[in-house]
N, C-alpha and C positions, 0 to 999 in steps of 0.2 A: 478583343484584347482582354486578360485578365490581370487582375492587381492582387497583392497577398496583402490579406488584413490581419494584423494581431488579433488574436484570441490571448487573454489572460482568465487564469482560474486563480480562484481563493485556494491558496497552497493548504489553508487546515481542512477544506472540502474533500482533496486528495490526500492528505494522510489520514484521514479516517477510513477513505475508502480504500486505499491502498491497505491499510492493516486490518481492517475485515476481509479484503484477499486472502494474507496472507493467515490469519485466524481459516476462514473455510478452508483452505488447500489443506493446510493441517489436521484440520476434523474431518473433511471428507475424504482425502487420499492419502497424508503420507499417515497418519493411526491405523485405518482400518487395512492398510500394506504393511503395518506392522515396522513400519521407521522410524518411528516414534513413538515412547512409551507413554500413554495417557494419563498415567499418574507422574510421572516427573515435568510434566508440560503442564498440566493442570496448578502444580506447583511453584510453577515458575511464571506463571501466570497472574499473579496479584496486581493490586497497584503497584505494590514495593517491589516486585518480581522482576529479576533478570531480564526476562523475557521479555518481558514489556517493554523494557528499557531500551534493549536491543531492537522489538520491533518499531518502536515508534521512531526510533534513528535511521534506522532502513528507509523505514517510510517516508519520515521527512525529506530525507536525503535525495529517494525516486522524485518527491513532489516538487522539490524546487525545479529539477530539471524538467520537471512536465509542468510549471506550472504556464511559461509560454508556448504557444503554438501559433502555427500560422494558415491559414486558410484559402484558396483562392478563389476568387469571386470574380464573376462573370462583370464584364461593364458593360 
């Protein structure tokens, strides 16, 4: 018989990780495919930056809903 045990994650764990995602995606695929212009990203990129603003709400937003999960485990 298996039972589902909570897993919970530190939600600030997952928006740092989650916005280093989406920072790589960025620098690795959609710049060098030409989606995105690297001087108006770069700019938008400050602490005060749009950008920023934007991604860290994204990210938070994925994190809460990731931050439970559940696992099943053998008894």
């Amino acid at each position: 018989m298996e039972w589902m045990r909570e897993i919970r994650t530190d939600v600030e764990v997952l928006v740092h990780a989650i916005s280093d995602g989406i920072n790589s995606n960025i620098r690795d695929v959609l710049i060098p495919r030409g989606l995105v212009d690297p001087v108006v990203y770069d700019a938008g990129c400050g602490a005060e930056g749009d950008l920023t603003r934007l991604q860290y709400e994204v990210a938070a937003a994925v994190a809460e809903s990731w931050a439970v999960s559940w696992r099943n485990e053998p008894t």
